[in-house]
Backbone as JSON, one array per atom type, in Angstrom:
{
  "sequence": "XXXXXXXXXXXXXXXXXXXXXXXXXXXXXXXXXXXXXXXXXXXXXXXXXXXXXXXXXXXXXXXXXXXXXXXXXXXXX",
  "N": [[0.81, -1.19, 0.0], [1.92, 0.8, 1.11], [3.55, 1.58, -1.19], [1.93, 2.06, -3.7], [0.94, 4.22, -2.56], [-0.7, 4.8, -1.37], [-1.14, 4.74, 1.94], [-2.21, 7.39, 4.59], [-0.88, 9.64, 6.91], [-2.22, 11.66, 9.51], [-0.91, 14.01, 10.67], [-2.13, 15.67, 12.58], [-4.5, 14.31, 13.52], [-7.12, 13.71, 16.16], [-6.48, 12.54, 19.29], [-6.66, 8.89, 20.54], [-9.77, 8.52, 22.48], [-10.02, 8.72, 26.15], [-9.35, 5.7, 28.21], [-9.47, 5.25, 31.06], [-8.45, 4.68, 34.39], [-10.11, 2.52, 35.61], [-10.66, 0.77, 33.24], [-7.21, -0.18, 32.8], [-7.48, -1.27, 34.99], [-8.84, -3.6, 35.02], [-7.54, -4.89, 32.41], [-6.18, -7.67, 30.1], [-3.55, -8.81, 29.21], [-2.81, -10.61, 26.01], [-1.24, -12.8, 24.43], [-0.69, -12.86, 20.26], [-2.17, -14.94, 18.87], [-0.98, -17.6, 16.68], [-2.23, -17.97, 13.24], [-4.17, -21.16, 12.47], [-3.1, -24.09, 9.83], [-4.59, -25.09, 7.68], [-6.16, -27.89, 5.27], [-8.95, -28.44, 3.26], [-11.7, -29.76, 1.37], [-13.68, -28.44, -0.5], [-16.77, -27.64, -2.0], [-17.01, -27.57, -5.43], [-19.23, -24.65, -6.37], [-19.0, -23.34, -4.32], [-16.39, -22.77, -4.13], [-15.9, -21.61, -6.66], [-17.74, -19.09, -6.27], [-16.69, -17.87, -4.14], [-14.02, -17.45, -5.31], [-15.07, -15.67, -7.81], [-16.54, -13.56, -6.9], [-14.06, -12.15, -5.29], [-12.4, -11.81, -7.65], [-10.46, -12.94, -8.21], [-8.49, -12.51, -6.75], [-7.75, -12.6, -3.01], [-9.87, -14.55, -2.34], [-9.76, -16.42, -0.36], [-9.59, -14.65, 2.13], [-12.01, -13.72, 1.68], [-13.51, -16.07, 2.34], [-12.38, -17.06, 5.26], [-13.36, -14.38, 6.6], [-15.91, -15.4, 6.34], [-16.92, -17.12, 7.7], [-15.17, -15.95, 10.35], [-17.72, -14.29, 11.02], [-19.68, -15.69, 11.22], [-19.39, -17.44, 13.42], [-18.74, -14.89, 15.54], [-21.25, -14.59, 15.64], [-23.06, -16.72, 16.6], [-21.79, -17.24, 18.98], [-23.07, -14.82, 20.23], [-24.78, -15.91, 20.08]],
  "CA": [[0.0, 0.0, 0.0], [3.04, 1.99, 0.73], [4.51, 1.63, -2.27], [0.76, 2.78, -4.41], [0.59, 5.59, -2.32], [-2.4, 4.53, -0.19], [-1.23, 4.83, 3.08], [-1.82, 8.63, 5.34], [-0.93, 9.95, 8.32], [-2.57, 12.94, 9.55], [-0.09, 14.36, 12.24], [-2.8, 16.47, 13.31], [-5.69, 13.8, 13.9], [-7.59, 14.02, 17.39], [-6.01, 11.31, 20.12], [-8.08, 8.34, 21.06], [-10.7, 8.43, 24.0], [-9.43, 8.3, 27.39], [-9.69, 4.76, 28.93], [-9.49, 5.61, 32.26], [-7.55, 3.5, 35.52], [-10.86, 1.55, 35.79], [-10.35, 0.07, 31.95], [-6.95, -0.29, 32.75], [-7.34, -1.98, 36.38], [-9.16, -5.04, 34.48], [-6.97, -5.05, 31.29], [-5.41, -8.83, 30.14], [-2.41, -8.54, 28.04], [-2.89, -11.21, 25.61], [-0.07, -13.0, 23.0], [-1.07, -13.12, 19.58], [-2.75, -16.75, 18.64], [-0.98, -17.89, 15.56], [-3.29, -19.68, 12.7], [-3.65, -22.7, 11.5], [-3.32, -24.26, 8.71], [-5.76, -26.61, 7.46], [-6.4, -28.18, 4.12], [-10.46, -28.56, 2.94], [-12.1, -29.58, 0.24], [-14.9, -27.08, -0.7], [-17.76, -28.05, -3.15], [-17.12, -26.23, -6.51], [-19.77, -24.14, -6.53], [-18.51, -22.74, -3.2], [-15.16, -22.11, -4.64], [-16.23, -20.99, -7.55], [-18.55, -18.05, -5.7], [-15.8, -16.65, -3.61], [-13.49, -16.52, -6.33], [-15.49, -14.3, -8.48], [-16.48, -12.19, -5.82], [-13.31, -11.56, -4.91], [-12.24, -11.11, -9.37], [-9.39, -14.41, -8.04], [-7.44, -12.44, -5.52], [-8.63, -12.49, -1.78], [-11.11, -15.2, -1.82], [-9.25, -17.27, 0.65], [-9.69, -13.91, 3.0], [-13.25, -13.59, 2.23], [-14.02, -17.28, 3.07], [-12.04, -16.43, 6.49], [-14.18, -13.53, 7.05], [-17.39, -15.49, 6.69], [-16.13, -18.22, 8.8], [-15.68, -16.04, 11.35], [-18.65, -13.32, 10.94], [-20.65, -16.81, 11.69], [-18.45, -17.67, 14.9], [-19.19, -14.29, 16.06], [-22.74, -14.76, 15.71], [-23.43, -17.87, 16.75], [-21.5, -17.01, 20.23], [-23.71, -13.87, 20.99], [-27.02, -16.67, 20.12]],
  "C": [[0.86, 1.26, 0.0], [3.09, 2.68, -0.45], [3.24, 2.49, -3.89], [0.26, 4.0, -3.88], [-0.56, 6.25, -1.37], [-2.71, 4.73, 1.24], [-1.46, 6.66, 3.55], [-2.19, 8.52, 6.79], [-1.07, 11.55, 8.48], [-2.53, 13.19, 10.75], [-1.35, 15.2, 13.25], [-4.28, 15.86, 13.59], [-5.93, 13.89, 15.34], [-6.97, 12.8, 18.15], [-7.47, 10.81, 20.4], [-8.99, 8.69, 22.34], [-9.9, 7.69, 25.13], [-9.93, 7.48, 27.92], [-9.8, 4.53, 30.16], [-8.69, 4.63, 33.2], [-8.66, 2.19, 35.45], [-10.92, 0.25, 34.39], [-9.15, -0.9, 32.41], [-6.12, -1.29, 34.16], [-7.61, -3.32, 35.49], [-8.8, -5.88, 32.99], [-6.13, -6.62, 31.35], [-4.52, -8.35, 29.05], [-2.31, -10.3, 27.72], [-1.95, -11.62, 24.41], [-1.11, -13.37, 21.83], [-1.18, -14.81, 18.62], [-1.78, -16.56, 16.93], [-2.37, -18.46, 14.76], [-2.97, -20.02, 12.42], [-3.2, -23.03, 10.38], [-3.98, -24.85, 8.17], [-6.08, -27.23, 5.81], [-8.13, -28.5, 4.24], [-10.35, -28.68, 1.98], [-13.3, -29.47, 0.1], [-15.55, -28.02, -2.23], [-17.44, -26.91, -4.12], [-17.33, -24.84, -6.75], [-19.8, -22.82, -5.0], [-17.42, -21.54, -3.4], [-15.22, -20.88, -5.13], [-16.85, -19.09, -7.03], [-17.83, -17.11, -5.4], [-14.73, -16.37, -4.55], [-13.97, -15.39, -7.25], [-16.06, -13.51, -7.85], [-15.25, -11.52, -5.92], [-12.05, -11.36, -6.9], [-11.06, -12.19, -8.66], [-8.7, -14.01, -6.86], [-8.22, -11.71, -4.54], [-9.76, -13.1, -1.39], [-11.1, -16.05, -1.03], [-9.83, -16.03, 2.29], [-11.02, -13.83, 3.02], [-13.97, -14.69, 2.39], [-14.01, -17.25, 4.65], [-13.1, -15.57, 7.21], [-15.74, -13.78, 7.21], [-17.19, -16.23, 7.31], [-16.35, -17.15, 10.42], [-16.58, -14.65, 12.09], [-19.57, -14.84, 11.76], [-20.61, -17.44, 13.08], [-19.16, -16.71, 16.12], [-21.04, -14.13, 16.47], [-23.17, -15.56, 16.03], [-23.11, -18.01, 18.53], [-22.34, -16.3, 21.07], [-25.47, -14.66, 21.04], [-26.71, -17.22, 21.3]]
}
């Protein structure tokens, strides 16, 4: 994104919202989970879908993302 020019920083944006001691009394400092790796094999017509959504590149990410849009939702049922 660098490199296309895409990235900004706007020295003069507002700082975040103050979290206060009480945030920071019950804060966990958590290591970042690697992922997996996993092999599947997807029905065609599956494939097929998220590749042309995503025109070939990024349909591995938007499988991911419905994966775990469904996770999240399924936790808060």
């Amino acid at each position: 994104m660098k490199e296309r020019g895409e990235l900004f920083h706007d020295p003069n944006a507002p700082e975040g919202e103050n979290l206060g001691p009480d945030f920071w009394a019950e804060a966990k400092l958590e290591p970042p989970r690697k992922p997996r790796s996993v092999h599947l094999k997807l029905d065609p017509e599956v494939f097929d879908f998220f590749f042309a959504e995503a025109k070939g590149k990024g349909h591995l990410t938007r499988m991911q993302n419905v994966l775990k849009a469904y996770v999240k939702a399924r936790r808060s049922a």
